[in-house]
C-alpha positions in Angstrom: 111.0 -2.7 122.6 114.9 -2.8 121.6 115.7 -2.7 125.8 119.7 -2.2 125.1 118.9 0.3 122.0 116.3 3.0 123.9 118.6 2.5 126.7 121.9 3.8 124.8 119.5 6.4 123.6 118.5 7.3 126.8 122.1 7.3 128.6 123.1 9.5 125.2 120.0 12.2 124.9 118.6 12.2 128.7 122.1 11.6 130.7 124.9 12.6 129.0 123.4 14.8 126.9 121.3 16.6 130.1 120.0 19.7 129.8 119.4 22.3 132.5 116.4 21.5 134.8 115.4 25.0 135.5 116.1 28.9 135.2 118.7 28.9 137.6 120.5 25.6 136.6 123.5 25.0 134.6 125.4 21.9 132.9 129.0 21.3 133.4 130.7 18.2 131.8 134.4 17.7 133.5 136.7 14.6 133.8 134.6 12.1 132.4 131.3 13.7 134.5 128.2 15.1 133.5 127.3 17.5 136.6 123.8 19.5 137.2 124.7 22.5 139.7 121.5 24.4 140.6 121.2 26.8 143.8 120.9 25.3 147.2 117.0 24.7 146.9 117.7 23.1 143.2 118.8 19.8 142.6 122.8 19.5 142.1 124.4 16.3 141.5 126.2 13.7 139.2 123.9 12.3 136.0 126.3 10.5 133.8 129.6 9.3 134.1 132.3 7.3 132.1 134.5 6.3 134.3 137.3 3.0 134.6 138.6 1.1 137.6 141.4 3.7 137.3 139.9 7.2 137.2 136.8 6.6 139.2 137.9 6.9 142.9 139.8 10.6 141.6 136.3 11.5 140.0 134.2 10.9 143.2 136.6 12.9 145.1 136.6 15.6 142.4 132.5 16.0 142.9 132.9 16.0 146.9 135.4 19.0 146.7 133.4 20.9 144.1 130.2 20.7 145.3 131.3 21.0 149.0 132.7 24.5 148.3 129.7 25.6 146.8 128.1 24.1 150.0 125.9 21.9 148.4 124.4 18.6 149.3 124.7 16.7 146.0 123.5 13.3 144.3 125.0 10.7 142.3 122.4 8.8 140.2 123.6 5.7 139.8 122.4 3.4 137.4 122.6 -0.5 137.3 124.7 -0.7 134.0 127.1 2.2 135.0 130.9 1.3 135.0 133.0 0.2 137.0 130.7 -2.6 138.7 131.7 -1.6 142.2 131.1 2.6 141.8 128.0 1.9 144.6 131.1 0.5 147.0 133.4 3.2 146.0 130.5 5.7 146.9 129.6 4.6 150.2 133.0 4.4 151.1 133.7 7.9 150.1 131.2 8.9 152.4 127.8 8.7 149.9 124.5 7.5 151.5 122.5 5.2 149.5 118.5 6.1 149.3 116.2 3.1 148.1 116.7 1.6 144.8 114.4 2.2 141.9 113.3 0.5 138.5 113.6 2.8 135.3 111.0 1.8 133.4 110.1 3.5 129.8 107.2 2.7 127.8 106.4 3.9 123.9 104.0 6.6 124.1 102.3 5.6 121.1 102.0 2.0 123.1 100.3 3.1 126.4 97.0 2.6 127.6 95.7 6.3 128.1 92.1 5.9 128.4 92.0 5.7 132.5 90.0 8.3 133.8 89.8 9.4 137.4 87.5 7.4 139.6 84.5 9.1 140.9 84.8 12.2 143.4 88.0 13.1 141.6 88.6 15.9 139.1 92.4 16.8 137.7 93.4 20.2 137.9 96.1 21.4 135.4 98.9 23.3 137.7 99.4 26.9 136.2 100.0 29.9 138.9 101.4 29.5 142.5 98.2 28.7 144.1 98.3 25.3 141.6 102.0 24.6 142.9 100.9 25.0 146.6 98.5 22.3 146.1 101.1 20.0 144.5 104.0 20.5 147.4 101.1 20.1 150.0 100.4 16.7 148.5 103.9 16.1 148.0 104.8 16.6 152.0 102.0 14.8 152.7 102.6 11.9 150.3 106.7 11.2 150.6 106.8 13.0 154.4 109.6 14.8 153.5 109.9 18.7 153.6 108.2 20.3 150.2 110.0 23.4 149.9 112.2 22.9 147.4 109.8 21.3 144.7 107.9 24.1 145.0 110.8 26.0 144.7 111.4 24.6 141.5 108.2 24.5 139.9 107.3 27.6 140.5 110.6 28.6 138.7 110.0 26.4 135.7 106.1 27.5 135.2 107.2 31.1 135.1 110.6 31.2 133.5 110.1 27.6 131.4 106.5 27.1 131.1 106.6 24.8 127.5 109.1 22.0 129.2 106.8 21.6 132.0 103.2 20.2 132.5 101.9 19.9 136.6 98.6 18.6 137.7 96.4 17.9 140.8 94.0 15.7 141.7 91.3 17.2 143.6 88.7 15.3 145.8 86.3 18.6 146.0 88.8 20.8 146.9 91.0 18.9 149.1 94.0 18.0 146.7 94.9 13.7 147.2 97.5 13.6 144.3 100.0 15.6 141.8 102.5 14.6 139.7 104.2 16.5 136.9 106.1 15.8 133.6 108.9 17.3 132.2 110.0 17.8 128.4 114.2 17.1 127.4 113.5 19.7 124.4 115.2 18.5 120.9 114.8 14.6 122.0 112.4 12.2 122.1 112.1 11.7 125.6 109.7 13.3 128.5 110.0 11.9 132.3 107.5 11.4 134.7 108.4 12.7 138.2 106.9 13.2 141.5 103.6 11.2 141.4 102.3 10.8 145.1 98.8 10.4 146.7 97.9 10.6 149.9 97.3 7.5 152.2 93.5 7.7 152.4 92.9 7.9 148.6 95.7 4.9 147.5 94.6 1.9 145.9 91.6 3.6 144.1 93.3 4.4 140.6 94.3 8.4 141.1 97.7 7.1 140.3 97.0 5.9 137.3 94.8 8.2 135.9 97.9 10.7 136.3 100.1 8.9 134.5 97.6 8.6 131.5 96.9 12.2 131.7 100.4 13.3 131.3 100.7 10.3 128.4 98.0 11.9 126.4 99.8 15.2 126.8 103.4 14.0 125.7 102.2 12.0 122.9 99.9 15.4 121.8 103.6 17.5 121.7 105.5 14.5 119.9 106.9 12.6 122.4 108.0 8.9 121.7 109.1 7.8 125.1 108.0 7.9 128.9 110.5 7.3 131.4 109.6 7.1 135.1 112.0 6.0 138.1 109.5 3.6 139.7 109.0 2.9 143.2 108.1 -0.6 144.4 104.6 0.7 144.5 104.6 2.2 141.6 106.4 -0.6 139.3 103.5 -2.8 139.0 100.9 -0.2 138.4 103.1 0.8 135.2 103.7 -2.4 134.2 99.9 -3.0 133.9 99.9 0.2 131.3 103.0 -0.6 129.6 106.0 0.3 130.6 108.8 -1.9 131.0 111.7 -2.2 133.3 115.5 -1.1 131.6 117.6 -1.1 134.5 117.9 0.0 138.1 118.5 3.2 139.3 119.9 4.4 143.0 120.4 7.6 144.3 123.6 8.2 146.7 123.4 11.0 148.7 126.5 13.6 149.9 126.2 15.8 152.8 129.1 18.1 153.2 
């Protein structure tokens, strides 16, 4: 893979090119920022931005004011080539909370070892109606530990409004769901993401993970899809590197609470 030439591609389709994540979600581009402002349950925050030594310190102070008056909690995703070298300083200091850093990795669809099938016991349920997204934000609280009720906010608002740029699944152990994970669509490029992969504690280890992540592959590379692209946990990193994705950069979320 041409690492510096799918990574251009990516910054120009994915980032600065981003497209609304949902039905109630807009795009703004303003002052050298690309900005996603959703409602309080979506996900607001800074995906691309092009800024200098000069300008940058007036653009982080530009996002605080906006999406303080709209009383938002926001994001900054941050990625490891992003300009000027010291934007993570300038963020902390202006008040930004960094979360754990992760790998982007993207893999060629076409590339990809898709033949992993869930281990015994487990059968993967394709996420359609509210019931299906229940399942997912149970496994998702139970997974990350953190409060579930805006991914199923948001999923539920995609599946009904945006069904085509979505595809959820579950993994089921009888009926007691273990793992989900879903995959979203950037129409008109060549790019699909993998997001919110989790499994509970007792069934780690055992290849659910994997089998999710060659599920969704056979599904993006059946809709035309060149490229996967995952923000990787440590966990995660190596189990994707095994199937074939490899690592671009870095990517860190800072966090604003107004």
């Amino acid at each position: 893979m041409d690492h510096a030439g799918v990574l251009a591609l990516f910054d120009r389709d994915v980032r600065e090119g981003a497209q609304p994540d949902g039905p109630d979600a807009r795009v703004e581009r303003v002052g050298g920022v690309v900005r996603h402002v959703s409602s309080a349950r979506g996900w607001n925050g800074v995906l691309w931005s092009g800024l200098d030594e000069t300008g940058a310190d007036a653009a982080i102070a530009e996002q605080i004011a906006y999406f303080s008056g709209l009383g938002h909690e926001f994001e900054w995703k941050l990625y490891g080539h992003d300009r000027p070298l010291d934007l993570g300083q300038r963020l902390r200091a202006a008040g930004f909370e960094a979360e754990p850093e992760e790998t982007l990795m993207i893999a060629e669809v076409a590339g990809l070892d898709v033949k992993a099938e869930p281990p015994e016991g487990i059968r993967l349920l394709s996420v359609t109606d509210a019931a299906g997204v229940d399942l997912v934000a149970d496994v998702h609280g139970q997974a990350f530990g953190t409060d579930s009720s805006r991914i199923r906010h948001q999923l539920l608002a995609r599946l009904t409004e945006e069904p085509d740029t979505v595809v959820a699944t579950v993994a089921l152990a009888g009926d007691e769901p273990v793992s989900a994970a879903r995959m979203e669509f950037v129409p008109g490029t060549r790019f699909a993401g993998l997001w919110g992969g989790g499994t509970v504690e007792a069934w780690r280890g055992r290849g659910v993970y994997r089998a999710l992540v060659a599920h969704r592959a056979r599904a993006a590379a059946e809709r035309g899809y060149r490229y996967l692209q995952v923000d990787a946990s440590s966990q995660s990193r190596p189990i994707l590197e095994r199937l074939g994705f490899e690592p671009l950069t870095t990517t860190t979320p800072y966090t604003y609470v107004p």
